[in-house]
Structures are given as C-alpha cells and as structure tokens.
C-alpha positions in Angstrom: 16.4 7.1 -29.9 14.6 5.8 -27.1 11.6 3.4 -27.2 8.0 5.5 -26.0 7.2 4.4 -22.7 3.7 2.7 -22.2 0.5 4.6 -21.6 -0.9 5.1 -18.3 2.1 3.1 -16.2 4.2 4.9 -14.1 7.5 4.3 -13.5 9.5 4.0 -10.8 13.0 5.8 -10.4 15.6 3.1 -10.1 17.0 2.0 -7.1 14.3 2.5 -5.2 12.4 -0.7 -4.0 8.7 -1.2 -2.5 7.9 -2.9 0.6 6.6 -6.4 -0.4 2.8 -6.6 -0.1 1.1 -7.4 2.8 -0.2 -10.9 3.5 -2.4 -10.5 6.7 -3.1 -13.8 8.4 -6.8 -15.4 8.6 -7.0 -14.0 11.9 -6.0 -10.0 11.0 -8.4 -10.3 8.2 -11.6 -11.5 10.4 -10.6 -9.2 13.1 -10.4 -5.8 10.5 -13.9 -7.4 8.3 -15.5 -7.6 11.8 -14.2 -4.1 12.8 -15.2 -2.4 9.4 -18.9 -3.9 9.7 -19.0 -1.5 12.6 -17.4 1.5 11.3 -16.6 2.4 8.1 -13.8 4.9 9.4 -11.2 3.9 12.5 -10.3 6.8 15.2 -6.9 6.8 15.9 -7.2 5.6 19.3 -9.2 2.4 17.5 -6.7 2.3 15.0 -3.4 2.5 17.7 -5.9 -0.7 19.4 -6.3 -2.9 16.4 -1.9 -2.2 15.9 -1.5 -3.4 19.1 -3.7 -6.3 18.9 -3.1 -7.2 15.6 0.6 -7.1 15.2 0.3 -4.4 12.1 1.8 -0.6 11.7 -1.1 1.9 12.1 0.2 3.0 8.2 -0.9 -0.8 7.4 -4.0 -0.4 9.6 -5.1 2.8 8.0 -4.4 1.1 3.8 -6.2 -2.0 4.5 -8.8 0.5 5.4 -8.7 3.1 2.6 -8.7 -0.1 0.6 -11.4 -2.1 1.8 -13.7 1.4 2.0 -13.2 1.6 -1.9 -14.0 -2.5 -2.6 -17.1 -1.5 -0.3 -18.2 1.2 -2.7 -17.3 -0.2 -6.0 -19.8 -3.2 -4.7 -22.4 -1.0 -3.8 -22.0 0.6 -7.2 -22.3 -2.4 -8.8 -25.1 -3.9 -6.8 -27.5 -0.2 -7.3 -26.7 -0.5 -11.0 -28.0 -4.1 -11.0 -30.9 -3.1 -8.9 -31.6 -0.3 -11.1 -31.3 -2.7 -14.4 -34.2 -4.9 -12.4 -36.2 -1.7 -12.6 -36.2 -1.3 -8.8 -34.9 2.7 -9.3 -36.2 4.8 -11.4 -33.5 5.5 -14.8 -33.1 9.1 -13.6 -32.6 8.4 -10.4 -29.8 6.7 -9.3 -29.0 7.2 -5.8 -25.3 7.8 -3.9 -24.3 4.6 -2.4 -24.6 6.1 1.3 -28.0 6.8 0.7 -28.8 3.1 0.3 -26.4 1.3 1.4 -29.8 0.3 4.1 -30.9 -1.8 0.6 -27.8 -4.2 1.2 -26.9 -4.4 5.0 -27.2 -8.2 4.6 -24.0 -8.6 3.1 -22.4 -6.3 6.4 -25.1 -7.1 8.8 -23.7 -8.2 12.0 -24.2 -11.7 13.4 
C-alpha cells in the first residue's frame, strides 16, 4: 500500500530534470523593467532585439515577460482593493485593472 500523494503538488516523472532557474544579472533586469514600462507585450522582432542584446533565449525573454505581466496585475489588484477599502471606489464597483491602471502610473512612470 502506497502512501496518498499530497494535494495540489504535481509530480514530476522521474528522470526528467528542469533547467536551473534563471538568475538575470543587474543589467538584464534594468534593461527588461525599463522595456516593460513601455510595453506591456514585446513583438517578436523587440523580443529577437532584447536576445541579442541581452545575452537570453527569446523562450527566457518571452517567461520573464509572462511573469512580470502577472506580478504587474496581482499589484494592481492589490493596490484597487486598498484604494477601494479607503473608500475611493464605490463597493459595487470595482474596476478591471486596465481600466485604471492611469490611478497608479507613478510606480511605471518613465523617468
């Protein structure tokens, strides 16, 4: 009899092994922030560019993207929900983060 296996973790089927994670340098990291303040989504030829310059696989260009989009939301999430708590949005209304994301362009505004 086998032990049950935990809920809600996958498993992996042996012998087959990840690539290690990703550790971009200080310089990568600026470079992609800056180039997401800009645009939220890369084209590929923007995306072949930042490869080129930055030393990364377009796969690994493309993640750090995908990832970075859905920190971006889950802070803007957070932040409407605060500002609703404060009573700056109606209960009922709670808006989609594009919609507002205007309220909290500090935090990505462009030097």
């Amino acid at each position: 009899v086998s032990a049950p296996k935990p809920v809600g973790r996958r498993t992996r089927k042996p012998g087959i092994d990840r690539k290690p994670r990703q550790a971009y340098s200080a310089k990568q990291l600026e470079r992609l922030e800056a180039e997401f303040k800009v645009d939220k989504y890369l084209s590929v030829s923007k995306r072949m560019e930042l490869s080129k310059a930055l030393n990364l696989t377009e796969v690994q260009i493309k993640t750090w993207f995908q990832n970075r989009r859905t920190k971006w939301k889950k802070q803007l999430t957070s932040r409407l929900k605060i500002a609703q708590r404060q009573g700056l949005f109606p209960p009922h209304y709670f808006p989609s983060a594009q919609q507002y994301s205007a309220v909290f362009a500090p935090y990505y505004a462009t030097p």
